[in-house]
PDB file with one MODEL, atoms N, CA, C and O in Angstrom:
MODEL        1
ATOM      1  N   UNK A   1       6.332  -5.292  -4.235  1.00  0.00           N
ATOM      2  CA  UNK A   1       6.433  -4.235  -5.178  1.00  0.00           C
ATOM      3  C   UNK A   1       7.861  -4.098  -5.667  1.00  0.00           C
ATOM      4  O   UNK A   1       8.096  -4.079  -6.876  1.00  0.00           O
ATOM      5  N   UNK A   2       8.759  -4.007  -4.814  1.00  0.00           N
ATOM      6  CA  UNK A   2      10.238  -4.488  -5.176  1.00  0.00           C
ATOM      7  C   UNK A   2      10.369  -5.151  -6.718  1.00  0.00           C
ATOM      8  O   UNK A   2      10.806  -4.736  -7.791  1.00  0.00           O
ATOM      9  N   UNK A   3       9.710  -6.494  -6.218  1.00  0.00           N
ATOM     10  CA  UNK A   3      10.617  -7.454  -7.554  1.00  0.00           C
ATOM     11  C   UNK A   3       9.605  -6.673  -8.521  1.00  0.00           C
ATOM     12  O   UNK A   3      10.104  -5.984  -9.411  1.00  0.00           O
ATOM     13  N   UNK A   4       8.307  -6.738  -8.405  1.00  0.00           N
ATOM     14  CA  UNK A   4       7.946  -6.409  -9.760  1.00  0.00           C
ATOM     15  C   UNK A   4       8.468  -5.083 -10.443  1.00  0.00           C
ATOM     16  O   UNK A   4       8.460  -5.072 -11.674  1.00  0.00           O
ATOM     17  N   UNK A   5       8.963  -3.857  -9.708  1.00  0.00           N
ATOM     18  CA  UNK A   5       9.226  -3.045  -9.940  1.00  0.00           C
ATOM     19  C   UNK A   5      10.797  -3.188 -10.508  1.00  0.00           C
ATOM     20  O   UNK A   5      11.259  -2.242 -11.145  1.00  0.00           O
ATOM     21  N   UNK A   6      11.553  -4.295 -10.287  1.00  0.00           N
ATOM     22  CA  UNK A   6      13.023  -4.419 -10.262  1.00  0.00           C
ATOM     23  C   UNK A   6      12.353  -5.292 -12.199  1.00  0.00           C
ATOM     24  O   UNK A   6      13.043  -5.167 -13.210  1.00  0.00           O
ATOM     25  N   UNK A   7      11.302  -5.879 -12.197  1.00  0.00           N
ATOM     26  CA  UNK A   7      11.627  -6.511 -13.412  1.00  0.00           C
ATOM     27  C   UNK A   7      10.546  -5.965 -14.515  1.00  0.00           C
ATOM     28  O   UNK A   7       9.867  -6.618 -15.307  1.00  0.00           O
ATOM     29  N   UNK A   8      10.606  -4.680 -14.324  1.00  0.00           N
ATOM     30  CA  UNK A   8       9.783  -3.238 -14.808  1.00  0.00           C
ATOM     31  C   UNK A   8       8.813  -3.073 -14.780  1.00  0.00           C
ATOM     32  O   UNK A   8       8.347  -2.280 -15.599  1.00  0.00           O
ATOM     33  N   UNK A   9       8.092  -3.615 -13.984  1.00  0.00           N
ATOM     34  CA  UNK A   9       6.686  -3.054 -13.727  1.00  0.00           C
ATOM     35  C   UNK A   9       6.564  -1.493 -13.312  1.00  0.00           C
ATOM     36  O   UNK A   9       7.030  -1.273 -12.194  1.00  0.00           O
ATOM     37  N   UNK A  10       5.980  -0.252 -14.050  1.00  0.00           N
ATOM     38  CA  UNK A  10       6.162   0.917 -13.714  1.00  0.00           C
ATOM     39  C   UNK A  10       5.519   0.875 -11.797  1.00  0.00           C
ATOM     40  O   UNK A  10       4.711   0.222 -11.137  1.00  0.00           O
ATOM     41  N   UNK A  11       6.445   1.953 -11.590  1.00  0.00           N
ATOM     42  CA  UNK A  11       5.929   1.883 -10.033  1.00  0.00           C
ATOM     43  C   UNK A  11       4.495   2.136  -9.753  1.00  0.00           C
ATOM     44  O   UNK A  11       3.847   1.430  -8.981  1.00  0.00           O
ATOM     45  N   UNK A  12       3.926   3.327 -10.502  1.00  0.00           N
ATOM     46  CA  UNK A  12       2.480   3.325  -9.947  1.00  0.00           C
ATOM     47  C   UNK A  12       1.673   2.053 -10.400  1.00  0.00           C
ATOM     48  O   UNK A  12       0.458   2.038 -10.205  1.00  0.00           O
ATOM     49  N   UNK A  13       2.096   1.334 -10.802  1.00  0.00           N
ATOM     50  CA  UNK A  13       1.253   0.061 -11.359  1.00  0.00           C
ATOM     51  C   UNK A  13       1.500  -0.988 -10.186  1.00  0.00           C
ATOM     52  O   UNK A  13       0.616  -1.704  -9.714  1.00  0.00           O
ATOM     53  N   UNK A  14       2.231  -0.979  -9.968  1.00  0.00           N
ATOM     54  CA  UNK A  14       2.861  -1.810  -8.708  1.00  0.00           C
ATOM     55  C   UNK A  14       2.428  -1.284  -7.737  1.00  0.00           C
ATOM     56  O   UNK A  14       2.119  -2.162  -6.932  1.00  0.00           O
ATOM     57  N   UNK A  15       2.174  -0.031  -7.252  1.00  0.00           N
ATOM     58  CA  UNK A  15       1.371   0.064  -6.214  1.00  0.00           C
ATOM     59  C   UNK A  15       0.068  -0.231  -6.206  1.00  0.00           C
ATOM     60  O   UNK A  15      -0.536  -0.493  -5.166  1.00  0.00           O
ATOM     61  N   UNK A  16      -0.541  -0.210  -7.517  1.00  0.00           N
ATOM     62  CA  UNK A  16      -1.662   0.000  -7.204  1.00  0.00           C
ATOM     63  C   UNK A  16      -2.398  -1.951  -7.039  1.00  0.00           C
ATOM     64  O   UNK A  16      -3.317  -2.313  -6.304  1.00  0.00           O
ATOM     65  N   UNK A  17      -1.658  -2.725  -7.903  1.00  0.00           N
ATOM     66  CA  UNK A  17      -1.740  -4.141  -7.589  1.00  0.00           C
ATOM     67  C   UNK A  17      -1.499  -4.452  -6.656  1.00  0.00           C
ATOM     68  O   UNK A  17      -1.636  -5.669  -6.528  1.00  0.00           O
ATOM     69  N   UNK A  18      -0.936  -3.605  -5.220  1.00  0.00           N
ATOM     70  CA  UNK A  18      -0.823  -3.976  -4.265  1.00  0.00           C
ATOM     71  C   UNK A  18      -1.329  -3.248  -3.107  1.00  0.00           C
ATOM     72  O   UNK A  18      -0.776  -3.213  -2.007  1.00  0.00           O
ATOM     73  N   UNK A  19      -2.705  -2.516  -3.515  1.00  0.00           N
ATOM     74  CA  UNK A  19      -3.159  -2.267  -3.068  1.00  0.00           C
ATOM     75  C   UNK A  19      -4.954  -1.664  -3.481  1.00  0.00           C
ATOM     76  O   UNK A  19      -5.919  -1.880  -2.747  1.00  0.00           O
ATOM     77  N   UNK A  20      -5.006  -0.974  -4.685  1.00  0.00           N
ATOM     78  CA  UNK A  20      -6.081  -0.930  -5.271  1.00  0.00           C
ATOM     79  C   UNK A  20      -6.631  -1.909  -5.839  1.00  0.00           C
ATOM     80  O   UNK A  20      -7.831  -1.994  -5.579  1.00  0.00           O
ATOM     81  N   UNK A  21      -6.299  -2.546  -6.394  1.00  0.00           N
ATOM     82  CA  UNK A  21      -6.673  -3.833  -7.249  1.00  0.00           C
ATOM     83  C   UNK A  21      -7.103  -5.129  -6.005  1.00  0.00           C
ATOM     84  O   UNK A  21      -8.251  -5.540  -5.836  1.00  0.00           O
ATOM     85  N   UNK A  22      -5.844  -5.623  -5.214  1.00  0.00           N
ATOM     86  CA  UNK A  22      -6.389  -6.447  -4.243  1.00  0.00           C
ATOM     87  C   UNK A  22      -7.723  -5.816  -3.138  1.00  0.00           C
ATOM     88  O   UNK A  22      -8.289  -6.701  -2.496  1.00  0.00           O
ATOM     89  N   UNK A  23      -8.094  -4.730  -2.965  1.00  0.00           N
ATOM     90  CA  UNK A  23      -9.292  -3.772  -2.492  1.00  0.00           C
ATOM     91  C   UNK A  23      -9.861  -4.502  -2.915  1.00  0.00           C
ATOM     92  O   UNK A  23     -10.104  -5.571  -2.355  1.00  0.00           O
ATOM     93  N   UNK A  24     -10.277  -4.168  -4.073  1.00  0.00           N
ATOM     94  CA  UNK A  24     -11.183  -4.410  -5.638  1.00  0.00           C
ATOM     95  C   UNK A  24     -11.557  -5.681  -5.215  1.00  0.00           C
ATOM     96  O   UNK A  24     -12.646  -5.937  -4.704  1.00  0.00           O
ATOM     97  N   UNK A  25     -10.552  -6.579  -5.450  1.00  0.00           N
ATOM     98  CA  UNK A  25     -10.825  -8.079  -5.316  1.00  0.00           C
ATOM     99  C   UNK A  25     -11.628  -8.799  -4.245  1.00  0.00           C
ATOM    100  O   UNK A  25     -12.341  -9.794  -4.369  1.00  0.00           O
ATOM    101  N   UNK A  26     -11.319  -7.981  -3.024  1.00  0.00           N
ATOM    102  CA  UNK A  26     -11.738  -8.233  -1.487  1.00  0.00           C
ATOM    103  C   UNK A  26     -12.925  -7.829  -1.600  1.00  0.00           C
ATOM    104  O   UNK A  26     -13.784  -8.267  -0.835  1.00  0.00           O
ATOM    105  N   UNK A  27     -13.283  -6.745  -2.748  1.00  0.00           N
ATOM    106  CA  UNK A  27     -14.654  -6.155  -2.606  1.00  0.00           C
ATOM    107  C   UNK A  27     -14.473  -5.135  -1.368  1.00  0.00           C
ATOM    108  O   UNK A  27     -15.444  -4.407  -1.164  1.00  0.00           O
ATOM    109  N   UNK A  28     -13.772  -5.040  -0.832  1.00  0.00           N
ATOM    110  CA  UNK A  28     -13.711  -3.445   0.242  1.00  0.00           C
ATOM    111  C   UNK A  28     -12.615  -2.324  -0.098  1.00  0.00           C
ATOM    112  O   UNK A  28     -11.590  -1.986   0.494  1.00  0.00           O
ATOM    113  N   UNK A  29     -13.148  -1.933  -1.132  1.00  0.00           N
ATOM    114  CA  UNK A  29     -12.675  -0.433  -1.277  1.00  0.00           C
ATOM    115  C   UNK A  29     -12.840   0.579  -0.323  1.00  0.00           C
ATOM    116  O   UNK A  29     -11.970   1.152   0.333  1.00  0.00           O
ATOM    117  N   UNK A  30     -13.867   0.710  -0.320  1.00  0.00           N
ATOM    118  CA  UNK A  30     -14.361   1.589   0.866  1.00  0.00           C
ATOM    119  C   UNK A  30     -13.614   1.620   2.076  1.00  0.00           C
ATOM    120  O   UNK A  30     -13.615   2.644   2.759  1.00  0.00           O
ATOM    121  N   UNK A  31     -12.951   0.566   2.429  1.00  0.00           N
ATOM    122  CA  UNK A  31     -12.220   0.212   3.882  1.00  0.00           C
ATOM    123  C   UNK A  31     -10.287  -0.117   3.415  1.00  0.00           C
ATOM    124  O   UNK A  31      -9.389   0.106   4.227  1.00  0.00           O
ATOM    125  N   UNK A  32     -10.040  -0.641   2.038  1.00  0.00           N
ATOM    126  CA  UNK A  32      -8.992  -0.676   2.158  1.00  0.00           C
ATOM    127  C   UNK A  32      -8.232  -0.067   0.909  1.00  0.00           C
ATOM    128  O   UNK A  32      -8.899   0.221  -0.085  1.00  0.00           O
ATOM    129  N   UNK A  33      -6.986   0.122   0.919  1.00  0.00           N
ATOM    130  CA  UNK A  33      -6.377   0.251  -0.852  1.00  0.00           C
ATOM    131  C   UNK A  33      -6.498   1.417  -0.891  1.00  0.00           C
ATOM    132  O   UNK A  33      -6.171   1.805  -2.012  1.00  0.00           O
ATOM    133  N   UNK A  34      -6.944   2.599   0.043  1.00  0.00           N
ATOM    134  CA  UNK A  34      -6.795   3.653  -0.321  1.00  0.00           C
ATOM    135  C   UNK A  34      -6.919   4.889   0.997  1.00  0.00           C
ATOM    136  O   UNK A  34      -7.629   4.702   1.985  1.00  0.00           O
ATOM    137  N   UNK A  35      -5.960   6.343   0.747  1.00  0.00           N
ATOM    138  CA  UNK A  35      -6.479   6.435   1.908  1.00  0.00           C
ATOM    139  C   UNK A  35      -7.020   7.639   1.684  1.00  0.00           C
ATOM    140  O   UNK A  35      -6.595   8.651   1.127  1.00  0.00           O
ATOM    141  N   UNK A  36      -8.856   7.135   2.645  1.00  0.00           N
ATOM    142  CA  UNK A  36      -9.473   8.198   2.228  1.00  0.00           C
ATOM    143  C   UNK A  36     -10.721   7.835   3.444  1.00  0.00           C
ATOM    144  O   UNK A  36     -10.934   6.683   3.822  1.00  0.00           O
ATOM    145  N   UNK A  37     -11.352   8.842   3.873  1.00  0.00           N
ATOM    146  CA  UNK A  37     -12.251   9.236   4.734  1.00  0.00           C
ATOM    147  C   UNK A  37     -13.007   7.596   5.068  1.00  0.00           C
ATOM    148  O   UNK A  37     -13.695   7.086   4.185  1.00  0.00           O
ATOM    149  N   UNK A  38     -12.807   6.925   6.316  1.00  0.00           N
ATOM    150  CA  UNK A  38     -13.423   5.969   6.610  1.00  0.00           C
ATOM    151  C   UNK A  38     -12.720   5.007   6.161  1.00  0.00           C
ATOM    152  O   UNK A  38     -13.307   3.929   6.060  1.00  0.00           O
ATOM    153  N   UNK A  39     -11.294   5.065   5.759  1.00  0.00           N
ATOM    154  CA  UNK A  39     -10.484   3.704   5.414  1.00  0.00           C
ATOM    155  C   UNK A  39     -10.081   3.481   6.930  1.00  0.00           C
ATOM    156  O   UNK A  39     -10.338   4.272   7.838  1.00  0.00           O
ATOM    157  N   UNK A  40      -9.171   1.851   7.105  1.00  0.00           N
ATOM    158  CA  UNK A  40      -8.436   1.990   7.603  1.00  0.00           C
ATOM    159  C   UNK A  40      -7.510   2.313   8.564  1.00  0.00           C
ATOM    160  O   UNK A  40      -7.269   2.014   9.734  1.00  0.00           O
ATOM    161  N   UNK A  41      -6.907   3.271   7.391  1.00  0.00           N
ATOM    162  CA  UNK A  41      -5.489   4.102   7.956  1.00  0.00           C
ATOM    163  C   UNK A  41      -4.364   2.868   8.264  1.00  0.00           C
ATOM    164  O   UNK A  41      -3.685   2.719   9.280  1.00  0.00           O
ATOM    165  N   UNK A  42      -4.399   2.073   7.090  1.00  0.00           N
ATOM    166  CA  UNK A  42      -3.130   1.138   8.017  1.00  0.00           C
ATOM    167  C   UNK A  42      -2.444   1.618   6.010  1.00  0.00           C
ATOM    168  O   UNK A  42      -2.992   1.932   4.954  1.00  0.00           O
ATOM    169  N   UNK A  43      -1.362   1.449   6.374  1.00  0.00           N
ATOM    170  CA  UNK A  43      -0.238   2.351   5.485  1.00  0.00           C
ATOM    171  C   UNK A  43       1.370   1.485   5.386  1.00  0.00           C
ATOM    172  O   UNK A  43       1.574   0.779   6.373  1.00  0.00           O
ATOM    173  N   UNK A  44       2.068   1.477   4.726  1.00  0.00           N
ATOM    174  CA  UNK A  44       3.332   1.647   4.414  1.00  0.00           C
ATOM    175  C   UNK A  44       4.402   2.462   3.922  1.00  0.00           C
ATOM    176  O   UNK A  44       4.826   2.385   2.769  1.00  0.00           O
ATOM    177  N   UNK A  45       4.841   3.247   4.803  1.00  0.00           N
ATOM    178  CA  UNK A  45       5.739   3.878   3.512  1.00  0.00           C
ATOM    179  C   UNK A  45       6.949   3.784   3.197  1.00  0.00           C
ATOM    180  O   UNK A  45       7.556   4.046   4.235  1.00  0.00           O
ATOM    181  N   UNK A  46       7.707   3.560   2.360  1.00  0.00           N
ATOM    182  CA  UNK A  46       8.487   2.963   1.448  1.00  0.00           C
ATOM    183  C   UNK A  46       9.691   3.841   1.636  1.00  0.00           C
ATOM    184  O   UNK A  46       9.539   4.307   2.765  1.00  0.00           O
ATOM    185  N   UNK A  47      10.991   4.395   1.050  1.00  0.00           N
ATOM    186  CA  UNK A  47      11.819   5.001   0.418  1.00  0.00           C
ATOM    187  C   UNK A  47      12.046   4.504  -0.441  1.00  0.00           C
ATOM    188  O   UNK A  47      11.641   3.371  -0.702  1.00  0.00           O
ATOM    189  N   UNK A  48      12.985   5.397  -1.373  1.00  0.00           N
ATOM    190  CA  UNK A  48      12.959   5.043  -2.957  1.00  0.00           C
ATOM    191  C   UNK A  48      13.100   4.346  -3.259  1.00  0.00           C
ATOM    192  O   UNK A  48      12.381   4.003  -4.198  1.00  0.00           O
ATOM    193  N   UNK A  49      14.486   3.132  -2.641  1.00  0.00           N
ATOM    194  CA  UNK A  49      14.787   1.651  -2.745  1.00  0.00           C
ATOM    195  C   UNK A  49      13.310   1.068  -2.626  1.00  0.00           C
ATOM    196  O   UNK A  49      13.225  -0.038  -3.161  1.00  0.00           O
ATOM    197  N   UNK A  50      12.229   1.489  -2.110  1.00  0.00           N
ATOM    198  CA  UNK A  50      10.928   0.900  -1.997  1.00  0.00           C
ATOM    199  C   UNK A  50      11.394  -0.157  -0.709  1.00  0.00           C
ATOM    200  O   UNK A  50      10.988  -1.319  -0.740  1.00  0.00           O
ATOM    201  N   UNK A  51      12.387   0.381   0.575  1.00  0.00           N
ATOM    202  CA  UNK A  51      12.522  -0.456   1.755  1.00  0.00           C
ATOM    203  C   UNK A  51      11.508   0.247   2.710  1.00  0.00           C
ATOM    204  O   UNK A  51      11.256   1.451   2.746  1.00  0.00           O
ATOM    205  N   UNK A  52      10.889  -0.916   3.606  1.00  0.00           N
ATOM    206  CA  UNK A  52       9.486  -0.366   4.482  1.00  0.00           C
ATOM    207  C   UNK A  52      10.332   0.682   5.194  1.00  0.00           C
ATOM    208  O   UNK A  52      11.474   0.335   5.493  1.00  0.00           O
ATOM    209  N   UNK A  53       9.939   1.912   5.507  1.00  0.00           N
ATOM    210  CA  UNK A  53      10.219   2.985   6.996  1.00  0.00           C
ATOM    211  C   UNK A  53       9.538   3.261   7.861  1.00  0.00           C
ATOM    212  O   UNK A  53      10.155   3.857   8.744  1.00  0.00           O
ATOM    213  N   UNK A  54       8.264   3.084   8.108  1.00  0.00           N
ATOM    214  CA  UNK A  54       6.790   3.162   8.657  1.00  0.00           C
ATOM    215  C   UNK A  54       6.173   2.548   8.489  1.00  0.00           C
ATOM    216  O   UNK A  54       6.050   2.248   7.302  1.00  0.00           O
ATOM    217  N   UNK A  55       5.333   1.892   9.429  1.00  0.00           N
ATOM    218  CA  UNK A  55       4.215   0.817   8.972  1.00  0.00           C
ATOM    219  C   UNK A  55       3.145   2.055  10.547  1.00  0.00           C
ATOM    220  O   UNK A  55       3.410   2.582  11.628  1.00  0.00           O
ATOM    221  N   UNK A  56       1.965   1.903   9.604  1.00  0.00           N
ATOM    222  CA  UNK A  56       1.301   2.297  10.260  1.00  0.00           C
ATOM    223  C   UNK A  56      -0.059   1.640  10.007  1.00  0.00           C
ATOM    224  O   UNK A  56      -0.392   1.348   8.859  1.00  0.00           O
ATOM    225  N   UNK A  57      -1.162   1.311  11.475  1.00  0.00           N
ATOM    226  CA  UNK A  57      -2.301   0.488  11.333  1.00  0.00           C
ATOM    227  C   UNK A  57      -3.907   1.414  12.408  1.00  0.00           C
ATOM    228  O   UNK A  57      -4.243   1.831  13.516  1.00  0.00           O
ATOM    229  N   UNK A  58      -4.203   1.294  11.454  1.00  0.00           N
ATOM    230  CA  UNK A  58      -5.273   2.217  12.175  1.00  0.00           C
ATOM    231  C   UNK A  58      -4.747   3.547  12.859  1.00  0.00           C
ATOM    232  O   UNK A  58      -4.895   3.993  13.997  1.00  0.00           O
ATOM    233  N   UNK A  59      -3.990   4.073  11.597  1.00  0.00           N
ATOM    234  CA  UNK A  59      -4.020   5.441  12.083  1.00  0.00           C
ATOM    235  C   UNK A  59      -2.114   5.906  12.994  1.00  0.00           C
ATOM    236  O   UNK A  59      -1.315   6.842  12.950  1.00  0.00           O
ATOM    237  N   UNK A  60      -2.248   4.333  13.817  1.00  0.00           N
ATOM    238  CA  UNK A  60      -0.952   4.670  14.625  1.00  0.00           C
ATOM    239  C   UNK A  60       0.118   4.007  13.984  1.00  0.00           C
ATOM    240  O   UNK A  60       0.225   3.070  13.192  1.00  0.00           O
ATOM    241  N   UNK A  61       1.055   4.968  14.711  1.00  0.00           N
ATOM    242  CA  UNK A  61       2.316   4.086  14.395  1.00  0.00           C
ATOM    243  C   UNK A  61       2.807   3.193  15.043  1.00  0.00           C
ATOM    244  O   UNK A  61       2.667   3.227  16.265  1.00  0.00           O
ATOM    245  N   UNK A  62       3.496   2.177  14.456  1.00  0.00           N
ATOM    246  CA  UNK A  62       3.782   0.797  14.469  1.00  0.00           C
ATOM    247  C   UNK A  62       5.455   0.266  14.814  1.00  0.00           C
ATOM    248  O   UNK A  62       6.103  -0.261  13.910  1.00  0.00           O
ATOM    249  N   UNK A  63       5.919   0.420  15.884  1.00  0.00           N
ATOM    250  CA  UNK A  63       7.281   0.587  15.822  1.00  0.00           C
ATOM    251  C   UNK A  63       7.949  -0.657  14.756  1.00  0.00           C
ATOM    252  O   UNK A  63       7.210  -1.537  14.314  1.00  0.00           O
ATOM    253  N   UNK A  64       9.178  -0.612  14.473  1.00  0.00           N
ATOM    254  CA  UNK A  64       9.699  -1.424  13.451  1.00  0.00           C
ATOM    255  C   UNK A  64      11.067  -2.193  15.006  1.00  0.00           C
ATOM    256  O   UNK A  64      11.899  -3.055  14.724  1.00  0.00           O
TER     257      UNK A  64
ENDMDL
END
C-alpha cells in the first residue's frame, strides 16, 4: 500500500485492493477483507507513514 500510495493511488483505494478486492477474488468475503461478524480477525494496523504497528491474527495479538 506504501508504493502505490507514494505513486498516488488515493489511500482508501489502496486499502481496499489490498484487501477488499483480493477477498473478492479469493471468493471469501465472508471470511476475509473485512472486519465484520465471522471474519477472521487477522488485521494490520498501519500509522500514517502506513509503517506496520500491530499485526493481529485471529483476534490476537501478534508480537512484532
Amino acid at each position: 500500500m506504501r508504493i502505490a500510495v507514494s505513486l498516488g493511488v488515493p489511500l482508501a483505494q489502496a486499502v481496499a485492493a489490498a484487501s477488499a478486492v483480493c477477498a473478492k477474488a479469493l471468493d471469501m468475503e465472508d471470511k476475509i477483507g473485512a472486519i465484520s461478524p465471522g471474519a477472521y480477525a487477522d488485521m494490520v494496523l498501519l500509522d500514517s507513514e502506513l509503517r506496520v504497528k500491530k499485526v493481529y491474527m485471529g483476534g490476537e495479538k501478534i508480537v512484532l
